[in-house]
Structures are given as C-alpha cells and as structure tokens.
C-alpha positions in Angstrom: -238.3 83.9 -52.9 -238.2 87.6 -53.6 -236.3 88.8 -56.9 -233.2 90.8 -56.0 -233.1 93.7 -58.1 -236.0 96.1 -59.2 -236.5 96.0 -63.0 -235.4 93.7 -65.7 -237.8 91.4 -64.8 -237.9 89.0 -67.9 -234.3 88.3 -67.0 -235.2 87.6 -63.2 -238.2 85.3 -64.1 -235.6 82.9 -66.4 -233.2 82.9 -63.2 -235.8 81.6 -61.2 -236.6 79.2 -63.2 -233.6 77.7 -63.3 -233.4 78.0 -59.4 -236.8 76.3 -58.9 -236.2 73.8 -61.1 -232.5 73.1 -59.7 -231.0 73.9 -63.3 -228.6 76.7 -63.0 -225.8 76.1 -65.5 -221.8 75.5 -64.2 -221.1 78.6 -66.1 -223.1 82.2 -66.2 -222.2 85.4 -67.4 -223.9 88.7 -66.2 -223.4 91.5 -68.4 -224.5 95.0 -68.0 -223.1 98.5 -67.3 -221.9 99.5 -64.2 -224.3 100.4 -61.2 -226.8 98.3 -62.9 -227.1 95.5 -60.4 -224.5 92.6 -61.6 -222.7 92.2 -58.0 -226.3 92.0 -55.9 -227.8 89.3 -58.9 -224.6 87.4 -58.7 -224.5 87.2 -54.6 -228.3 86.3 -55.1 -227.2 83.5 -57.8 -224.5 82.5 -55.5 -226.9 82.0 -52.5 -229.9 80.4 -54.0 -226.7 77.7 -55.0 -225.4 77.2 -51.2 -228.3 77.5 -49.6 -229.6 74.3 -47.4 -233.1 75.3 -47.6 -235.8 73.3 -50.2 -236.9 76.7 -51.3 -233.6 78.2 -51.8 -232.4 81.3 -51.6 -234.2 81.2 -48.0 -231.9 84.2 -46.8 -231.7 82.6 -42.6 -229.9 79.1 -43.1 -225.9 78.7 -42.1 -224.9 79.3 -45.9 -227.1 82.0 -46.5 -226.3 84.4 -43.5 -222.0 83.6 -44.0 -222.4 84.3 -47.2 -224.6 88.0 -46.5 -221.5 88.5 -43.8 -218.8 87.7 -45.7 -217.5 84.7 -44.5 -218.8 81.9 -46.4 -216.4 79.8 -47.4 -218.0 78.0 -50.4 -218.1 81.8 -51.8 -215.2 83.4 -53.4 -215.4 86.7 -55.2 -212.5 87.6 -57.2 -211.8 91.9 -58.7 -208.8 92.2 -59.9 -206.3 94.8 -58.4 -204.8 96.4 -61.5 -207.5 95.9 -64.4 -206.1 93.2 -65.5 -206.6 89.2 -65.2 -203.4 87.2 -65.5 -203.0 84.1 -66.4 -201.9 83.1 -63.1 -205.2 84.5 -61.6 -207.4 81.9 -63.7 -204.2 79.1 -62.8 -205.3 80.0 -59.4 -208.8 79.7 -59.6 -208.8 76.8 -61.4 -206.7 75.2 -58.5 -209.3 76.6 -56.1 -212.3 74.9 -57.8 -210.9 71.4 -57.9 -211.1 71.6 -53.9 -213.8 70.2 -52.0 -216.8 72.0 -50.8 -216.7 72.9 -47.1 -220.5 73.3 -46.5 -222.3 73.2 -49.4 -222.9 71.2 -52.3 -220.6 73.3 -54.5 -218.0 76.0 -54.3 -219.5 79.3 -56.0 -216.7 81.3 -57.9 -217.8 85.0 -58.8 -215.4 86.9 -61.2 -215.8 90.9 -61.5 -214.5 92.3 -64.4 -214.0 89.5 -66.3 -213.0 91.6 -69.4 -210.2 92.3 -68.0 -209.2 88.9 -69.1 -206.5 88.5 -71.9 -206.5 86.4 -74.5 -204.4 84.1 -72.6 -206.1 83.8 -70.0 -209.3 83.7 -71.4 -207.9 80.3 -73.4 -206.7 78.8 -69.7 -210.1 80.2 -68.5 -211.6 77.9 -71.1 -210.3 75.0 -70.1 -212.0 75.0 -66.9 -215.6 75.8 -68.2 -215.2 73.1 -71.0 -214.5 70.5 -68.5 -215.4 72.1 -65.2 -215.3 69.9 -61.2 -218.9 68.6 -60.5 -218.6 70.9 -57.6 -217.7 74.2 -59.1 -220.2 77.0 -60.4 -218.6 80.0 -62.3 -220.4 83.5 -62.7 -218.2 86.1 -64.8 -219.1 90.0 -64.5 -218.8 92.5 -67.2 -220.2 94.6 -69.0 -220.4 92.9 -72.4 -220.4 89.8 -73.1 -218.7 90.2 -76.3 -215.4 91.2 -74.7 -215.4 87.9 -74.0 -214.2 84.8 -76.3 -216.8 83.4 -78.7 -215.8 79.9 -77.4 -216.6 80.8 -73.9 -219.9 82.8 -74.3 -221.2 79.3 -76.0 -220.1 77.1 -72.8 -222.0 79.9 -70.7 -225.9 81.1 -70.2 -225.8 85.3 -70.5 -227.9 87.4 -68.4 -228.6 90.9 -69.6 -228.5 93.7 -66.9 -230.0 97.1 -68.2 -232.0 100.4 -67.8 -235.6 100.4 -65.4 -238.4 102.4 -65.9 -238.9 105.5 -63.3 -241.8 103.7 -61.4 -243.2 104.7 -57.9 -241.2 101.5 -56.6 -238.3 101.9 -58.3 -238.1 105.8 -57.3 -239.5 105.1 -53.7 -236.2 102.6 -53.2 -233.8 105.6 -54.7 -236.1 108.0 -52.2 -235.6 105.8 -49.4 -231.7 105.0 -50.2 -230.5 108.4 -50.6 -232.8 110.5 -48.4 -234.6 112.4 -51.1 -237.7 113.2 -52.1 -239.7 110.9 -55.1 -239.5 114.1 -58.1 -235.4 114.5 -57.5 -235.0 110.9 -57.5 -237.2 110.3 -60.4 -235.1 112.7 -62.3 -231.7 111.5 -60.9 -232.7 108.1 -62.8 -234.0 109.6 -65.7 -230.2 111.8 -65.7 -228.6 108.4 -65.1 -230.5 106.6 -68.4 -232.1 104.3 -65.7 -229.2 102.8 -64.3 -230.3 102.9 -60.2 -226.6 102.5 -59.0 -225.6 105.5 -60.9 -228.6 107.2 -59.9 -227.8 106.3 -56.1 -223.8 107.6 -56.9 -224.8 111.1 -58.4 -226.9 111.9 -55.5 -224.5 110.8 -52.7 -222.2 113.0 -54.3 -224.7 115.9 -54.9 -225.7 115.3 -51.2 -221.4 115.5 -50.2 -221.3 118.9 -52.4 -224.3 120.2 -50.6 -222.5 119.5 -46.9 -220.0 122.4 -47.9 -218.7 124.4 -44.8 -221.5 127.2 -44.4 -220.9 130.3 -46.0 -219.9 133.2 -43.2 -220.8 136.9 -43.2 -217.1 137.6 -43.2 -217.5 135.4 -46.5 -219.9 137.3 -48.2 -218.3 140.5 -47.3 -215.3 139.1 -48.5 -217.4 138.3 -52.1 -218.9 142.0 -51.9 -215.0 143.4 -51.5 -214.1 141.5 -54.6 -216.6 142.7 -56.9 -218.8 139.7 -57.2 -222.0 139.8 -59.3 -225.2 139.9 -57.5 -226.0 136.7 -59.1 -222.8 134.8 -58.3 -223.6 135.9 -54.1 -227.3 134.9 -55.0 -226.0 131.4 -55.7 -223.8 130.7 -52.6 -227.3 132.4 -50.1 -230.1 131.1 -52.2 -229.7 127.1 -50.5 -230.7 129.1 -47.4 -234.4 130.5 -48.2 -236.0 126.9 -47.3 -235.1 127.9 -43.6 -236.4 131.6 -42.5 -234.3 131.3 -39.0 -231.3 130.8 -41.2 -231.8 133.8 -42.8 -232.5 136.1 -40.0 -229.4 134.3 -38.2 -227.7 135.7 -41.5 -229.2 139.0 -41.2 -227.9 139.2 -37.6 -224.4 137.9 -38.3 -223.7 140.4 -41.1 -224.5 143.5 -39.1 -221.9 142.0 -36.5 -219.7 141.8 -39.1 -220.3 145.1 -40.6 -220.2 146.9 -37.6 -216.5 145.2 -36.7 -215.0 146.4 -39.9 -216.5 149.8 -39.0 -214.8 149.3 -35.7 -211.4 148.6 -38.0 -212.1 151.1 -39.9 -212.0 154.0 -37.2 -208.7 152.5 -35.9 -207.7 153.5 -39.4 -206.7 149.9 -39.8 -206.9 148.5 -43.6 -210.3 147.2 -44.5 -211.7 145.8 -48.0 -215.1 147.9 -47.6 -215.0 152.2 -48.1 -216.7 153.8 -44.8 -219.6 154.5 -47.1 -220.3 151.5 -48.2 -219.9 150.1 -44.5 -222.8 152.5 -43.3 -225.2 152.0 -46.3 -224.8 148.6 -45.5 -225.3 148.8 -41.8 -228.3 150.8 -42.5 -230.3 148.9 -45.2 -229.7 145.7 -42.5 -230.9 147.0 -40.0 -233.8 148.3 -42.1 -234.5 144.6 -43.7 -234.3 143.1 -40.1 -236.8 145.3 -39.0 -239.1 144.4 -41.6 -238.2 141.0 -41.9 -241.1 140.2 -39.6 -243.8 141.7 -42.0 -242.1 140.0 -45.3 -243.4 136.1 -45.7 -240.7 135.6 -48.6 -237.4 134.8 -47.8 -236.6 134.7 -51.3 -236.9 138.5 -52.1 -235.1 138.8 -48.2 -232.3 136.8 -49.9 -232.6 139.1 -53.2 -232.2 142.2 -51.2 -228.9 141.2 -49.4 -227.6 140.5 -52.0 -228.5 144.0 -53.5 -227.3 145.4 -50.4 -224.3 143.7 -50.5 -223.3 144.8 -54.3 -224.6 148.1 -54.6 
C-alpha cells in the first residue's frame, strides 16, 4: 500500500495506521492550503474504506477502479457552487447517508470547502457527526480547521496538510508532471513555499505564456518603427538563442521583410522605416548572415539585431 502524496509523511504514517488496523474514525477533517494534496488524500481515505481487498486500498478491485473513474456509487463528493454551504446542502447529505450502501460496507461522503459552512449549517451538520448511520463516513476539506465549530472539530480526527521539502523525488514528480527540468522545478516549489500543486499551477501557466504566437519580422520592424529600446526587442528575441536555426530563419525573414518595405518605399507608398534606415538595415543583415556561420554565439547574433534594428 503505497502512500498517496509525497511529503508530510508523519501525517501519512498515522492514516495508515488507522487503515491497517481497520480504525478510521466516522468523521475526518483534512486541512491544509490549497494545492497541497487534500482532494488526492481524501479519494485515497475514501478508497482504502470501499475497497473489497484484505489489504485495502488495493487500487484493482470493483470499488477501487469505479471510484478512480468516477462512478462509484458508495462515493459522493460534494463542492459547493457559490462558496457557500446551505443548510439544505447538509439537510441533503444527511438524507443521503441514512441510505444503504450499494457495494461496499459504507457510503463515503467527501465535503470540499467545508468552511464555507455557516453557522447554521454547521449546527445541522453536527447533528449528523454526533449521532452518525453505522454506514456513513464523513471527510470535510478546508483549509483550517478552526473555521470550523469547536463542537465539531472534537467529534472529528484532523489531518494536517502542509509544505515538502525540495527533494530529488519530490522535484523529479514536478519535473515529470510539467515537462521541466529538476533546477526550474526545484525553484518553482521553493517560489510556491512547498506547496506541489501550486508549484505544478505556476508552471502550467508559465508554460501557456511561453506558447505565445511567435514574434514576426514584420513585428519587430514594427517595435523598431515605434521607438522600442534595444532591451525591450532583446526580451521578445532572446527565448530564441537556445535554437541557432531559429535565428538564422529570423535573419532570413527580416531581410524579406526589409527588402518589401524597400519595395513600398519606391512606390512612394507610406512606410514606418526612412529609406536610410531600410538600407543600413538591409546591409548590416546581410553582413550578420554571412558571418553567422563563423559566430558560435547566438546570443551576441541576437544582441546585434537588435542593435541593428534600433540604431
């Protein structure tokens, strides 16, 4: 039986425990800040309760595989829509847990967000936990206990969710999860105070930003019109320089786009760019492409368009 999250292992080792030892209370609360694993310990809680198996959570019975899928129906897990738990949402649970088991030996109610509770319907909530069905197991999520009643925390066993340490595991999983290499995800944990969900959040959206519609020649001569500081053009060529046929293709695709505007230019149509600056420009490409062979870095090649580009 394999632990389900990486870290917080003191509060892992109790849970087993209690699973080996068939002693997992009608009532738990998991607390802990968002992204830091309550949903996945709280499925694994739920199945290690359904399962058939003598060693359970064994992951390939009936129970466990409905319940990985969705669709077992001794498994409700309840968010609420509007960040806020009504009374009638507990009324309703409460009806639900005084029904029968379909499959299992118990019917496993998960509630996300249970600080979104009122006061009301934390009392009504009370009344089920103080005098729960045989058959019904409760785990609350949030992320403090103390949001909830005093007279409910004391009819429930806490689990505390928090930070991890940046070890090789834990950084190989965040590696492995969002495509990245072991330093960037070791600092993405360390940036997210070693919460791995937020970790895994920052760099799916720093991976989104980074799948930005590649910037055009037309695009940079647009920036070079406008005045743009070397250093601002720097930024949107610099994610380039990793790939050296990139740069050439760059290279290649400005000239084109030089040489049209020169074209434009002739035709006395209106163009952003003075004739001078069009021919400098055409010149100290072609010069760079023609070297471009001899230079191994494409970092001063990228330094030198850009010089080109706002001189």
């Amino acid at each position: 039986m394999e632990q389900p999250l990486l870290g917080n292992i003191r509060t892992q080792h109790t849970a087993m425990l209690m699973i080996q030892n068939k002693k997992l209370p009608h009532a738990l609360i998991i607390e802990g800040p968002p992204g830091s694993g309550k949903k996945t310990f709280a499925e694994f809680l739920a199945m290690a309760t359904l399962c058939s198996n003598e060693n359970p959570p064994c992951g390939e019975c009936k129970s466990c595989r409905t319940l990985k899928a969705g669709s077992n129906r001794d498994y409700t897990f309840f968010t609420p829509e509007k960040d806020l738990i009504t009374v009638d949402d507990v009324r309703n649970l409460r009806t639900q847990a005084y029904y029968s088991p379909i499959a299992a030996p118990y019917r496993v109610f998960v509630v996300d967000r249970a600080d979104c509770m009122n006061e009301q319907a934390q009392n009504t909530l009370l009344k089920i936990i103080e005098e729960p069905p045989e058959t019904a197991k409760f785990i609350f999520l949030c992320q403090s206990a103390a949001s909830l009643l005093a007279t409910i925390r004391s009819r429930c066993i806490c689990f505390t969710l928090g930070s991890v340490e940046p070890s090789a595991g834990v950084c190989q999983f965040i590696a492995k999860k969002s495509c990245c290499g072991l330093e960037q995800a070791k600092s993405a944990l360390i940036a997210a105070n070693g919460i791995i969900g937020v970790a895994l959040v920052n760099l799916a959206q720093a991976a989104d930003a980074s799948t930005e519609p590649p910037l055009t020649a037309a695009d940079l001569l647009s920036l070079a019109a406008k005045g743009n500081s070397s250093y601002k053009i720097l930024c949107k060529i610099q994610p380039l320089q990793k790939n050296r046929e990139q740069v050439k293709n760059l290279i290649c695709d400005l000239k084109t786009a030089v040489i049209e505007q020169i074209k434009l230019k002739a035709l006395n149509k209106n163009c952003p760019l003075s004739s001078k600056k069009l021919t400098a420009l055409l010149s100290g490409l072609e010069n760079l492409e023609a070297a471009l062979p001899l230079n191994p870095s494409t970092a001063l090649i990228i330094c030198r368009i850009c010089d080109l580009l706002t001189s």
